[in-house]
N, C-alpha and C positions, 0 to 999 in steps of 0.2 A: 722638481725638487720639493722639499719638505717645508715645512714654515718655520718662521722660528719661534723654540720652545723657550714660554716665559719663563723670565727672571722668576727665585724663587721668594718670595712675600715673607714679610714677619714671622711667619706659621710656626709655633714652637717644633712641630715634627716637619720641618724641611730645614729647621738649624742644621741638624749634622751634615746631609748633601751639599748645605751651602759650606760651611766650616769643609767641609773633603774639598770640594769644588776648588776653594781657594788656597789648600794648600797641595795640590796638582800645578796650582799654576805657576805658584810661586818655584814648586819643586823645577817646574820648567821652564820657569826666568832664570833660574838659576844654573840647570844646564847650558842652556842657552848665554850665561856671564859666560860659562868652562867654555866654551865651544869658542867664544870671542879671545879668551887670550890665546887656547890654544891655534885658532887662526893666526895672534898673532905675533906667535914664536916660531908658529910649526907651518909654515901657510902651506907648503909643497905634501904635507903630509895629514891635513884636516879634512878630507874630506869623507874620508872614511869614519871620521867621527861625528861628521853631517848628515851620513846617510844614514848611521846607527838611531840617530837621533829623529832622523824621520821615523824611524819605525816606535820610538818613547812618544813621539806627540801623534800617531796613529793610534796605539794603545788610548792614550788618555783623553783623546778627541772620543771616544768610544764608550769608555767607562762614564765620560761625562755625558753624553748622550742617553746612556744606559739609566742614570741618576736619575735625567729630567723625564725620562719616557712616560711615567705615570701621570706626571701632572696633562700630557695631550692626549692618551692613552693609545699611546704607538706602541705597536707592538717590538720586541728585540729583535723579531728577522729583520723588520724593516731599516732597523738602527745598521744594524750588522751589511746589508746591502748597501746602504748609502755610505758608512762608510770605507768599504770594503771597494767599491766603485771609487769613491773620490783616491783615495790613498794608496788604491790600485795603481790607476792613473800616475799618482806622482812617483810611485816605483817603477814604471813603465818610464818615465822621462828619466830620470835616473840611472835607469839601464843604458837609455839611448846616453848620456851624459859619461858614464864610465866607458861605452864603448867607442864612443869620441877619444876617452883621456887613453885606452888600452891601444889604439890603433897611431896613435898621435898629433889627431888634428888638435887638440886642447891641451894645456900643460896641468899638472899637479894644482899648482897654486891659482889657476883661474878655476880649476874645479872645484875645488870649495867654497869660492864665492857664487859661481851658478847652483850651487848646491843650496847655499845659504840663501838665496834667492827664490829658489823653487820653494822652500821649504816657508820661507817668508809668504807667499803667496798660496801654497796650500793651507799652511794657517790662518790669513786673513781669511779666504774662500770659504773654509770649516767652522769658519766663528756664524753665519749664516746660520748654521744647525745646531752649533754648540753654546754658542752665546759671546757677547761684547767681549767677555773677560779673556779669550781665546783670542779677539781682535787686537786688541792692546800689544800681546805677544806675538802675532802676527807683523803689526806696527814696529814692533820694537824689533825682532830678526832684519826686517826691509830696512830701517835707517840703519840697523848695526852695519849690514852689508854697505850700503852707499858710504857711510862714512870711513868703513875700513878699505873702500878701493880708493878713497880721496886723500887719506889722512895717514901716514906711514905709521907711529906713534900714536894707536888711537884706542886703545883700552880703558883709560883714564875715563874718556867721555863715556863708553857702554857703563860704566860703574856708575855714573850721573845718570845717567838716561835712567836707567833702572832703579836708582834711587827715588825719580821725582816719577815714574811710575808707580813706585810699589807708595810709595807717599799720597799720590791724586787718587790710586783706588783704593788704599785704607779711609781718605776724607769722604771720596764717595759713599762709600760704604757706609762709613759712621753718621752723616747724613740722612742718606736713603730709609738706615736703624731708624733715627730719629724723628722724620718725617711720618715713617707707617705706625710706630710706636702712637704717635701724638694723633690721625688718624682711627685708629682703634680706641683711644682713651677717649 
């Protein structure tokens, strides 16, 4: 596999990549809140909005890849192969997962939380190539999942979770500014 490609530094011309960067992610915590209620109002009927959604964090696991490529100077086939391979992969499990729920070994409502699981797991996985900020969301799909097989009533807490995420990586962040800011001067 690939290494992972550095965070990007103070650089004035790697603000916009980073400013995109963070508003992909956000764009897909924020699916990922839609994805939680509709779990859980719709549970017999979300899974099909799980798997559309793998294919929005396959895109965006890409384009972010695509962003960082210059700074290691990897080339885009190679981007495109690796993730084209990993994401493969998890639509390969997916297939095998629908053909469980088509055939009747699995019901409706546990498919969307194996769904949510895989997808939790290919995100952590892809954050190896795409960076921490892709782990966080990673992190967060996997506890959404556990909490929503434990917790009947459990929307409330994905709105918190995601709050004191998107709260620890804006402090990150304005930090990290702060740090390389004061380093340079």
């Amino acid at each position: 596999m690939s290494e992972n490609i550095p965070e990007p530094t103070a650089n004035p011309n790697t603000k916009i990549k980073f400013r995109l960067e963070e508003g992909i992610l956000i764009f897909l915590l924020i699916l990922s809140l839609v994805g939680m209620g509709l779990t859980d109002f719709y549970p017999k009927d979300v899974y099909l909005y799980w798997l559309g959604l793998m294919a929005v964090f396959a895109i965006s696991a890409t384009v972010i890849s695509w962003l960082r490529c210059k700074q290691k100077q990897l080339g885009f086939k190679r981007i495109i192969a690796e993730q084209s391979l990993h994401w493969g992969g998890v639509a390969l499990v997916a297939g095998a997962l629908f053909s469980s729920l088509y055939i009747g070994r699995i019901n409706a409502e546990n498919t969307g939380i194996v769904l949510l699981l895989v997808l939790a797991l290919a995100v952590l996985l892809d954050s190896l190539r795409v960076g921490w900020r892709f782990s966080v969301i990673g992190l967060f799909l996997g506890c959404s999942a556990a909490i929503s097989i434990h917790i009947d009533k459990f929307l409330w807490m994905e709105f918190l979770l995601a709050f004191v995420i998107v709260v620890c990586v804006a402090l990150w962040e304005f930090f990290a500014l702060k740090l390389a800011i004061k380093k340079q001067g």
